[in-house]
C-alpha positions in Angstrom: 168.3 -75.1 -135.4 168.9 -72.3 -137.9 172.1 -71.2 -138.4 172.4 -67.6 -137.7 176.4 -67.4 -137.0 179.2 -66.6 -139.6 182.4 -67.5 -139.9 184.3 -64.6 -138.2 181.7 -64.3 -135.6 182.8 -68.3 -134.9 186.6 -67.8 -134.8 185.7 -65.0 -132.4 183.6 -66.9 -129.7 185.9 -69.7 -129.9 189.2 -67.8 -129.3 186.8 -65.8 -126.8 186.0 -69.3 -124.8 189.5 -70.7 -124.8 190.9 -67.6 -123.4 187.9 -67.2 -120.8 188.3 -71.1 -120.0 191.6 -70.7 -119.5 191.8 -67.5 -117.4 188.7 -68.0 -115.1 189.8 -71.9 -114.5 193.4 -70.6 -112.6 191.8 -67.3 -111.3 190.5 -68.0 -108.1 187.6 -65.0 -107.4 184.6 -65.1 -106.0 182.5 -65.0 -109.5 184.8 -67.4 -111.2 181.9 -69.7 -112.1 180.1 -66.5 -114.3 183.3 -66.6 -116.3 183.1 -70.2 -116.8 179.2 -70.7 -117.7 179.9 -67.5 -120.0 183.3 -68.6 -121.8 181.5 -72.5 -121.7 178.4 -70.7 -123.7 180.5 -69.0 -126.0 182.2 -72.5 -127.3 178.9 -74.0 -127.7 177.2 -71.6 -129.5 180.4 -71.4 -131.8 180.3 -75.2 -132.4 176.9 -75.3 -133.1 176.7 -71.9 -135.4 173.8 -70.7 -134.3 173.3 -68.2 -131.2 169.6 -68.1 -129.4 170.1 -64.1 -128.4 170.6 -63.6 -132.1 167.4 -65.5 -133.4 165.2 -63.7 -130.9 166.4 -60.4 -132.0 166.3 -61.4 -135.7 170.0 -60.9 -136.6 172.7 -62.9 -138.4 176.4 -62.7 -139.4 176.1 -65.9 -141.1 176.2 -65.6 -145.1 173.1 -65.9 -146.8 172.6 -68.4 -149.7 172.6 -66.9 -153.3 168.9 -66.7 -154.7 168.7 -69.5 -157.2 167.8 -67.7 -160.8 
């Protein structure tokens, strides 16, 4: 898979899934398990740098190589 995700935007969905994991696993309301698949999501695409919603829109925060001259 391509990477499409930068560094920043990693940092972000991981602190983003911890702190969704960790609210919406002691809340107890009725749509807890959207929270969960939502925050889980968020970790993996983080981990694995690269987001599926980004490559079908044809964006990226990752940085792009330098051109070799």
């Amino acid at each position: 898979m391509n990477q499409n995700v930068g560094r920043i935007d990693r940092i972000a969905r991981f602190v983003i899934a911890l702190v969704g994991l960790g609210i919406f696993a002691v809340v107890d309301a009725p749509f807890t398990w959207i929270g969960l698949v939502v925050a889980a999501i968020m970790g993996i695409t983080a981990a694995m740098s690269s987001c599926p919603l980004y490559m079908i829109a044809g964006f990226s925060t990752a940085d792009e190589p330098e051109a070799q001259v």
